[in-house]
C-alpha positions as CSV (number, residue, x, y, z in Angstrom):
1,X,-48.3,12.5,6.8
2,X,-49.2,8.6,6.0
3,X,-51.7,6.9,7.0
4,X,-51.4,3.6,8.4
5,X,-53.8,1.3,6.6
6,X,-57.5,2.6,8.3
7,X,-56.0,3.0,11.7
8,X,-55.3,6.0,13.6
9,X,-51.9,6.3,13.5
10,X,-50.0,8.2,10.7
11,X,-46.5,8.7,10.0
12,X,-44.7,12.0,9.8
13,X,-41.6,13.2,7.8
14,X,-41.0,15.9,5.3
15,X,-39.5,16.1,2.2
16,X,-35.8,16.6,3.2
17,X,-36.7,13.8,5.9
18,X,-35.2,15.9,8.5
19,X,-37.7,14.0,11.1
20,X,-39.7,11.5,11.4
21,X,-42.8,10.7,13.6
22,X,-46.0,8.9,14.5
23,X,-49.5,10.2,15.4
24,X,-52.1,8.6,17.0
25,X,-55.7,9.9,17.2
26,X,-58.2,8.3,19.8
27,X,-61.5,7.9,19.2
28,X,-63.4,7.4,15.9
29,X,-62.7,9.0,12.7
30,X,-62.8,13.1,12.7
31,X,-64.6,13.0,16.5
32,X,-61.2,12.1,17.9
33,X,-61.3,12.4,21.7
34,X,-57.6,12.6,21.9
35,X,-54.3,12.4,20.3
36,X,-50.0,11.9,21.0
37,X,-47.4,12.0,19.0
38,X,-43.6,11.7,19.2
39,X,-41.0,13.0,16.8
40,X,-36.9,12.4,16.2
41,X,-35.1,14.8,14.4
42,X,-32.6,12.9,11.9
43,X,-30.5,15.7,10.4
44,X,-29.7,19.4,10.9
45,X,-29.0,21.7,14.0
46,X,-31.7,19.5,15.6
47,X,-30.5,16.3,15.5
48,X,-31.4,14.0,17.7
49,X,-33.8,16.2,19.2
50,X,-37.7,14.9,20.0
51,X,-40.9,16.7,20.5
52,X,-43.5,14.7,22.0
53,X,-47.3,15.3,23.1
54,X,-50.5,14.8,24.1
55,X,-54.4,15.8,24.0
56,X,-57.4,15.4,25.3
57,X,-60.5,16.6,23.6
58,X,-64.2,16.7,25.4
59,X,-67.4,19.7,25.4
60,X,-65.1,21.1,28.0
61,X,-62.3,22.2,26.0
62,X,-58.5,20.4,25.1
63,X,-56.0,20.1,27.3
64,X,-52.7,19.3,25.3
65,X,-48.8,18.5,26.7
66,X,-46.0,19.1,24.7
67,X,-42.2,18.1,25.5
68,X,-39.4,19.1,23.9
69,X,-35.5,17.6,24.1
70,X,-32.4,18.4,22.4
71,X,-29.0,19.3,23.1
72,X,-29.6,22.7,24.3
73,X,-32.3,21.8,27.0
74,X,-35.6,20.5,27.7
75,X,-38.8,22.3,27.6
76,X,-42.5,21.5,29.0
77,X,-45.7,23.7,27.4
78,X,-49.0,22.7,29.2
79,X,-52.3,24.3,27.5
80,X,-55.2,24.4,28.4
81,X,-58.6,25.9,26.4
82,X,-62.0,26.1,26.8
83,X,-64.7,26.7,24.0
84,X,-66.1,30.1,22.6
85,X,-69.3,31.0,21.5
86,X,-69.9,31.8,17.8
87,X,-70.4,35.3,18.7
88,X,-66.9,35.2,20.6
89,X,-65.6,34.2,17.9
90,X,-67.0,37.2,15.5
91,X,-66.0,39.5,18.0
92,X,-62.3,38.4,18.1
93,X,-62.2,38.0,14.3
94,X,-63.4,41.3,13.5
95,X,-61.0,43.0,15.7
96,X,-58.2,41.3,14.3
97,X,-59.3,41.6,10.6
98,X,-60.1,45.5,11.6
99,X,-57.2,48.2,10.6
100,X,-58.0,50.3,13.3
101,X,-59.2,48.2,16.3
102,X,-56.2,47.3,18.5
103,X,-54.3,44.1,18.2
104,X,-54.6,43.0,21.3
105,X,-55.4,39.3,22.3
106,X,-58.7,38.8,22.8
107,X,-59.8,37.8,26.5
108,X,-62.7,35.6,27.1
């Protein structure tokens, strides 16, 4: 990804520039309060395809929207998360680093 100048929008592609895209953060630098992009695939099986979203971030949690089109369908993901505590967070991560705890998705 590019930057554009000291805005918050930066450009997306990859090497093979098999897509291309722009992101847009809201808010100020690194305490971004929200974000969309959109994306066009240019070449490959996905051509012509687009993936497009959206975020919000606040103390609450993020609630992000993704959309997806292409020639086989259309697809909507809607997400929505709230914060853990730091010991949440140990918890979870020991169980999954562990080799004999289960490998179950943590529940909060």
């Amino acid at each position: 990804m590019t930057r554009v100048d000291s805005t918050n929008v930066l450009i997306a592609t990859d090497e093979l520039h098999s897509f291309v895209g722009k992101l847009v953060f809201d808010g100020p630098d690194w305490l971004w309060t929200g974000w969309s992009y959109q994306i066009r695939f240019v070449s490959g099986v996905l051509n012509g395809s687009t993936v497009e979203g959206a975020a919000t971030l606040d103390a609450s949690g993020m609630s992000i929207t993704k959309k997806s089109h292409s020639q086989y369908g259309e697809m909507l993901i809607r997400e929505s998360e709230k914060p853990i505590s730091q010991a949440q967070y140990e918890a979870c991560r020991s169980k999954f680093l562990s080799t004999t705890s289960s490998k179950e998705n943590c529940q909060f």
